[in-house]
C-alpha positions as CSV (number, residue, x, y, z in Angstrom):
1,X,0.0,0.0,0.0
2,X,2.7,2.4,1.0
3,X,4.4,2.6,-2.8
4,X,0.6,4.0,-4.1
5,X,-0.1,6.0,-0.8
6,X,3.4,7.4,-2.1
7,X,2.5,8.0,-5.6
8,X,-0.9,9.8,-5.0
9,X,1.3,11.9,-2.3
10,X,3.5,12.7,-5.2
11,X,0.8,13.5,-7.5
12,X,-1.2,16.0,-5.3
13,X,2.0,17.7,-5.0
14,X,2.7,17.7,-8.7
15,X,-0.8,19.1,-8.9
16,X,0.5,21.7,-6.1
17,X,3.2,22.7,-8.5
18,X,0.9,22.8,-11.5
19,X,-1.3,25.4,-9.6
20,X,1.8,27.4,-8.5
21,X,3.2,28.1,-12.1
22,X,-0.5,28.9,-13.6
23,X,-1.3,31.2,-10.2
24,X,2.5,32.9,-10.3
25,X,3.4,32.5,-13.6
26,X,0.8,32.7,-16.3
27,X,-2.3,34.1,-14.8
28,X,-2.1,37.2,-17.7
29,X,-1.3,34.8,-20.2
30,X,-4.2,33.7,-23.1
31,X,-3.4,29.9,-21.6
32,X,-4.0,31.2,-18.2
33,X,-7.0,33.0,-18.6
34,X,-8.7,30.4,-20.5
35,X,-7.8,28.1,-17.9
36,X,-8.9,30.2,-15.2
37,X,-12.0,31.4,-17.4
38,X,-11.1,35.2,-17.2
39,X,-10.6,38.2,-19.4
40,X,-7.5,39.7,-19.5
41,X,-9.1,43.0,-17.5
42,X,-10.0,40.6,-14.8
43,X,-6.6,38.7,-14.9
44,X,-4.8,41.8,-14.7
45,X,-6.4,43.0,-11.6
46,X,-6.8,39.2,-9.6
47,X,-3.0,39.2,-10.6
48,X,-1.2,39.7,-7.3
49,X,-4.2,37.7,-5.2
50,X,-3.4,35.0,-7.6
51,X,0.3,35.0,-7.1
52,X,0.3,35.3,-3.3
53,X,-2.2,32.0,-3.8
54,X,0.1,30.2,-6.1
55,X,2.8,30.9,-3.1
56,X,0.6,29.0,-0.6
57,X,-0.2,26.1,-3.1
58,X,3.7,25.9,-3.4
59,X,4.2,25.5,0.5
60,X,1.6,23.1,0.5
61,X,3.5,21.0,-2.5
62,X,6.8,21.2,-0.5
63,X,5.3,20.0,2.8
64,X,3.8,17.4,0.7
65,X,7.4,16.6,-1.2
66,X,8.7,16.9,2.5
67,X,6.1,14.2,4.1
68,X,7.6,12.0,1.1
69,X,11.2,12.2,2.2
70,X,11.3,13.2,6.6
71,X,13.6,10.6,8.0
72,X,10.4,10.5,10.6
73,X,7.2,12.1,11.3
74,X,5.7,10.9,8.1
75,X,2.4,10.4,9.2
76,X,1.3,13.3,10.9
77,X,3.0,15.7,8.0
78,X,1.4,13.8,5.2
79,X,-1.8,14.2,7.7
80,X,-1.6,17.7,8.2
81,X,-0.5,18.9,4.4
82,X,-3.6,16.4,2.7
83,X,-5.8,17.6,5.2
84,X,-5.0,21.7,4.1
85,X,-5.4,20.4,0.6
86,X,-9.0,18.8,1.3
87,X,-10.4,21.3,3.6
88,X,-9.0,24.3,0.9
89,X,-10.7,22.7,-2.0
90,X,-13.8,22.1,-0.1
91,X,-14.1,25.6,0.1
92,X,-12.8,26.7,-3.3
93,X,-15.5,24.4,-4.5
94,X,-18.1,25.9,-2.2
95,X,-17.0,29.8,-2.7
96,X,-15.4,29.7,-6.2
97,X,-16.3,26.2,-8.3
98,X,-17.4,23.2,-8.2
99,X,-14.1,22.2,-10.5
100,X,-12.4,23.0,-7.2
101,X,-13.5,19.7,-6.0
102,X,-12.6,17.4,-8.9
103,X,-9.0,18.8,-9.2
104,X,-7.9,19.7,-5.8
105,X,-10.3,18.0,-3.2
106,X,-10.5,14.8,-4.6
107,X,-7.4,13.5,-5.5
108,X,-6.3,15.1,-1.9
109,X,-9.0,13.2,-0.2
110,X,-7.9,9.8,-1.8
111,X,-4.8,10.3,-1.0
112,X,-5.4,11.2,2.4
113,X,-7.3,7.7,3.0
114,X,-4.6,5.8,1.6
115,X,-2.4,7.6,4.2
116,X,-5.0,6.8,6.8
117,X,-5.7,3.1,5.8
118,X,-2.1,2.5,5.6
């Protein structure tokens, strides 16, 4: 169990990162915005608020990286950095969209059972 509870670890961090480059990165950019499903007025004033939010999604992919590779504490960091990823996708689905749920909160939430059933 612990080699897939590692893999969907990994891939809610990868997912991390993903959210990180488009949030920091290429927010103003047509691939951005069509992403995000905003003009480029909108993009262009959401652009810091989306930067400082692509900083937070990057801590949460390192503290997921870390949980991956702590000589101890495994547990409770992969714990405490899936549970941040389920209970902030809960409420992006709730306050911003439903997709929220399917790309953030899910894959966090099966990866946080594995973790838990492991």
């Amino acid at each position: 169990m612990e080699p897939l509870t590692r893999l969907a670890i990994c891939a809610v961090a990868l997912l991390h990162c993903l959210f990180l480059v488009l949030e920091m990165f290429l927010w103003r950019t047509t691939a951005g915005r069509r992403i995000s499903g905003l003009n480029a007025e909108m993009a262009v004033r959401t652009s810091a608020l989306a930067a400082n939010q692509g900083l937070y999604n990057g801590f949460i992919a390192a503290g997921l990286f870390w949980s991956l590779f702590a000589s101890h504490g495994t547990y409770d960091l992969r714990v405490f950095f899936l549970t941040c990823v389920v209970i902030a996708g809960l409420f992006g689905a709730f306050t911003v969209s439903r997709t929220i749920l399917i790309v953030q909160a899910i894959p966090g939430m099966i990866a946080l059972l594995l973790v838990l059933l492991g």
